[in-house]
C-alpha positions in Angstrom: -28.8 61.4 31.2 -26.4 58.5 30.8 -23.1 59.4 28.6 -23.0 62.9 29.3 -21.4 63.3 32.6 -18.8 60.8 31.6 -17.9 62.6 28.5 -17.4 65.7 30.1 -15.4 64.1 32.9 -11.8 65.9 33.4 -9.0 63.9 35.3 -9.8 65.8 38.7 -13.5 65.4 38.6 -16.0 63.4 40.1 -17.3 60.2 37.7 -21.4 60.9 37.0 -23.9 63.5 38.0 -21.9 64.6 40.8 -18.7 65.6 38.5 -20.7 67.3 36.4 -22.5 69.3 39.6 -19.2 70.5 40.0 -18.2 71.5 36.5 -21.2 73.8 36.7 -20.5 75.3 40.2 -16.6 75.7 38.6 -18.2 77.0 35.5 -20.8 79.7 37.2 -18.4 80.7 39.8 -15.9 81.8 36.6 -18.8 83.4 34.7 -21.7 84.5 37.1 -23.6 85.9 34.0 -23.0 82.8 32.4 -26.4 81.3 30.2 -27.1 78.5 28.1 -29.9 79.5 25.4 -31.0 76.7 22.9 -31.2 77.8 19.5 -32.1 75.3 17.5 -34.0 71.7 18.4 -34.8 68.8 15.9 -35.9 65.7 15.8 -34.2 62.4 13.6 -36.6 59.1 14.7 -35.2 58.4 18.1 -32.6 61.4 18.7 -32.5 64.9 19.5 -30.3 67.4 18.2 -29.5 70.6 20.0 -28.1 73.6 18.8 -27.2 76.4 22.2 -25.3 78.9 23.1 -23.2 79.7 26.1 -22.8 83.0 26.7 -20.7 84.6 29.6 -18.2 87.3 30.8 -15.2 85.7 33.3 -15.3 87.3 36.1 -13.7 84.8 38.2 -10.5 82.8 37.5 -11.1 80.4 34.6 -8.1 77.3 33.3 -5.7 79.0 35.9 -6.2 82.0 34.5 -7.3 85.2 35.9 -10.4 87.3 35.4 -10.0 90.2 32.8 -13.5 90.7 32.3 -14.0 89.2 28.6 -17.4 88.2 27.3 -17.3 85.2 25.3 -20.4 83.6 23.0 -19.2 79.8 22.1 -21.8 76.9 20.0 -22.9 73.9 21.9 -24.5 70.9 19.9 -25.6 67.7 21.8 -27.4 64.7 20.2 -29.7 63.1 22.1 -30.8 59.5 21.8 -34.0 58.4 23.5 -35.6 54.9 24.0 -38.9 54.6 26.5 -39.2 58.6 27.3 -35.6 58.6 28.6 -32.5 59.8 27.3 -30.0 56.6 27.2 -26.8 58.6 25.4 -25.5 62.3 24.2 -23.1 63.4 22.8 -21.9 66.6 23.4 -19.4 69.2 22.2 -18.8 73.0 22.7 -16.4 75.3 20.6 -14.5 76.4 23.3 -11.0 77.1 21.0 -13.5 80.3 20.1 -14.2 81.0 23.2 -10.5 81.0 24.7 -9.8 83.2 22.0 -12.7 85.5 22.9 -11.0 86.0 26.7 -8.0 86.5 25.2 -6.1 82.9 26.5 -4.1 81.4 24.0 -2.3 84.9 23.2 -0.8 84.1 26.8 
């Protein structure tokens, strides 16, 4: 999975597979409920196209901020581009300026 790690990479992470380990641990310690469910896959010659959602309620601190037991439901769309069975690139993004406002953030 080549390209995703690095894009998701924030300036106190770990480069590659191990920064994004982390993310995830950060992530599911935040939201313990917390689910990625595809919704949508297609197919364009050599790429993949991905259409999830992440669904959670923060029950942990999240962003330095603290739990106030909020649900939030954000959109996730990664392209995937493949060459010999193996994913070379994605490109990820997630709508997270929805889901800040879901748990209430930017209000604060």
């Amino acid at each position: 999975m080549t390209g995703a790690p690095q894009q998701l990479q924030r300036r106190d992470q770990p480069p590659g597979r191990k920064g994004f380990a982390q993310l995830l641990v950060e992530l599911t310690a935040a939201f313990p409920d917390f689910q990625a469910i595809p919704r949508e896959i297609l197919q364009d010659g050599d790429k993949v196209i991905v259409r999830s959602e992440f669904t959670g309620t923060q029950r942990g601190p999240f962003l330095g901020f603290p739990a106030e037991n909020r649900k939030m439901t954000i959109q996730a769309i990664d392209i995937h581009e493949f060459k010999d069975g193996k994913i070379i690139r994605t490109w990820h993004t997630e709508d997270w300026l929805t889901g800040l406002g879901q748990l209430g953030l930017p209000e604060k």
